[in-house]
N, C-alpha and C positions, 0 to 999 in steps of 0.2 A: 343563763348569765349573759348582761350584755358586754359589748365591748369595754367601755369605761371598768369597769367590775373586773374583769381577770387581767385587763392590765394594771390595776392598783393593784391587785392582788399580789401578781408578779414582782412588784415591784417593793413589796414591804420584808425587811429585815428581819429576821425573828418576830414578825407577829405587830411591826411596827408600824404604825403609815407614815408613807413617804407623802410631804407634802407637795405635790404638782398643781399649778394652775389647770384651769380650760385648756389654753393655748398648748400648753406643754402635752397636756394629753393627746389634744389632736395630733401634734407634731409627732409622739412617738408612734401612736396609731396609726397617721400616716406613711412616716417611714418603715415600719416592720410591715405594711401592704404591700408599698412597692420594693422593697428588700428584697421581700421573700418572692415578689413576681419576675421583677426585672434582675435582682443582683445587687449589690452595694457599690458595684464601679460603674453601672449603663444606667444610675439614678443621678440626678439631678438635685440639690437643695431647690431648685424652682420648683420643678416638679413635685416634691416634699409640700412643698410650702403650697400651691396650688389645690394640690390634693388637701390639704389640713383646712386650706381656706384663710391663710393668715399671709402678711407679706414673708416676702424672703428674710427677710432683716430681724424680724422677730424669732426666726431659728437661731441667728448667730449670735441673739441676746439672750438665748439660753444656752445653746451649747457653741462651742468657739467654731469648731471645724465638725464635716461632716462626718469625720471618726469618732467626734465625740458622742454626735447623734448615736453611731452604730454601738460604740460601747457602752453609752446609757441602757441600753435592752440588749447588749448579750452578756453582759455582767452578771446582774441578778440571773439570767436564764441559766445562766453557768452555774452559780452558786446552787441553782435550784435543782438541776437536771444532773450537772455531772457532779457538785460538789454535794448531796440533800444533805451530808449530814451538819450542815451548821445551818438548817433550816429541822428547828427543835422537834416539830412533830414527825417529821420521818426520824428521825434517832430515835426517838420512844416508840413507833409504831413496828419499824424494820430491824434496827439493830440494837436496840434495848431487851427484843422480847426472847424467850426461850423457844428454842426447836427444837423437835424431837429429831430431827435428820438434816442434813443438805437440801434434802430435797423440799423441805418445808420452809426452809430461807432465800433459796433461790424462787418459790413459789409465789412468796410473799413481797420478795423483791421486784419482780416482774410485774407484777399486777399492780402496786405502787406506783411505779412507772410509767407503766401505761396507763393511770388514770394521768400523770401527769401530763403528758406528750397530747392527749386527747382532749384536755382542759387547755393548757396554754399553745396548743400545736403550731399559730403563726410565728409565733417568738424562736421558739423552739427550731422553724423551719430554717428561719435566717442564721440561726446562732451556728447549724449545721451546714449550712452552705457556705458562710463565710470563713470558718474555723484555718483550712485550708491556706486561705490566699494572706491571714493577718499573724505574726510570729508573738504576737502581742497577746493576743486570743490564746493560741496555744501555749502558749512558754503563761498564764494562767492556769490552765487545766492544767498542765501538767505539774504543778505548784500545789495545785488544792488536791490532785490524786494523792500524792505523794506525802503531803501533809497532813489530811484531814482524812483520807480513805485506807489509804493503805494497809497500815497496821490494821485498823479494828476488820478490815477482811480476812488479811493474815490471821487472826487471833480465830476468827470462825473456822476457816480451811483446816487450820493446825488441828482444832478441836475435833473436829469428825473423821481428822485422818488419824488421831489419838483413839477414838470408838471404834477406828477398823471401817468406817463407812465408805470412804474414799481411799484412794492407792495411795502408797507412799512418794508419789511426786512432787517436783517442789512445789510448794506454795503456789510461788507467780505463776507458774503454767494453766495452776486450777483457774486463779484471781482469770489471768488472759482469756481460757476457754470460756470461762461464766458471763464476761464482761461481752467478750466477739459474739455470743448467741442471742445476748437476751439484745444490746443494739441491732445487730443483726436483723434480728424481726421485726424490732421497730421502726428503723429505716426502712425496710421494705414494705411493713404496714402503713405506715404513715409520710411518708416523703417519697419512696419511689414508684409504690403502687396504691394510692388512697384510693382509687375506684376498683379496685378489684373484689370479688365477690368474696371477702374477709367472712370466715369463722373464726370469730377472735379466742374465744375459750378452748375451741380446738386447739388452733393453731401453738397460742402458749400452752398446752398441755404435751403437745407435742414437740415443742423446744426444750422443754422441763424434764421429758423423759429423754433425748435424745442427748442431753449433755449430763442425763446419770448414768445414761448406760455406756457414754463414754467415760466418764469419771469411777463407776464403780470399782471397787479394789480388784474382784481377782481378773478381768479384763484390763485394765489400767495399767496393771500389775506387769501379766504379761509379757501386753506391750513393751512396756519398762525393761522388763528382762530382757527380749531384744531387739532393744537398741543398744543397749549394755552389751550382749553377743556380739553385735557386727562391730560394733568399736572395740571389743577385745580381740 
């Protein structure tokens, strides 16, 4: 796929195309290169604009300010990465479908994932670097966690701790553990060690087991009793 291709990609609404000029294409291509190389504060609109090939003045007649550059591509990456489910075909493929266990949803969820992060991984890289330094960015996510994720994970967790599969711990604890492993791997697979000699199917097979043999009931469990013990 080339570059033009998964950035429209990225950029379309449920299934929609978003209409972008040439120029605009370059310009976002350009900026998610040096974003993701240099940072969004040690980058330049010149610089942007040089790398794109286009005057300077032609960014500012698309986007106002250089934040507006950076939230035209971590918006959609947001919506796509941390929000999928208002992007239709992850709800029908992830969390529409039936599992026989946890361990077949967090499977299914992961591997999802990482095709996502491996197809759009530039955008991805900047949306994770900057998240950080912008309250704008965040106070986002955590808008669309809260709104659009929340519950229907709650409603899975509940479900298989109702079958006995999982410990009777809260909810959030599970949602936190499931959410810290499976980033977990893919921050270190892809943003802080992308040259590392990766067994990817391992590796997730190995995060997949390592957070149900934390979460399984009568270990979980356990636990749970005491820490109940020392606080009593």
């Amino acid at each position: 796929m080339n570059e033009q291709q998964w950035l429209k990609e990225l950029l379309q609404r449920n299934g929609e195309d978003v209409k972008l000029s040439e120029k605009q294409i370059k310009i976002l291509q350009a900026a998610i290169e040096m974003f993701a190389e240099k940072g969004y504060a040690a980058t330049s609109t010149s610089e942007i604009a040089k790398k794109a090939g286009v005057a300077e003045g032609t960014i500012f007649r698309h986007y106002k300010t250089k934040k507006d550059l950076l939230l035209a591509i971590v918006t959609p990456t947001l919506f796509k990465s941390v929000a999928p489910f208002l992007a239709k075909e992850f709800v029908k493929e992830v969390f529409e479908s039936q599992y026989q266990s946890y361990e077949d949803f967090i499977r299914a969820l992961l591997k999802n994932r990482y095709q996502f992060l491996k197809k759009y991984l530039p955008a991805v890289r900047v949306f994770w670097q900057e998240i950080a330094f912008h309250p704008e960015i965040k106070e986002q996510v955590q808008h669309v966690f809260t709104t659009h994720i929340y519950q229907k994970f709650k409603r899975i967790v509940e479900h298989f701790q109702e079958k006995g599969e999982l410990a009777a711990i809260p909810a959030d604890s599970v949602i936190r553990m499931t959410i810290t492993a499976i980033a977990g791997f893919l921050l270190a697979r892809f943003i802080m060690l992308p040259d590392y000699d990766w067994d990817d199917e391992a590796e997730m097979e190995r995060t997949i087991q390592f957070l149900m043999h934390g979460l399984a009931k009568k270990m979980a469990d356990s636990h749970e009793n005491s820490i109940a013990d020392t606080k009593g």
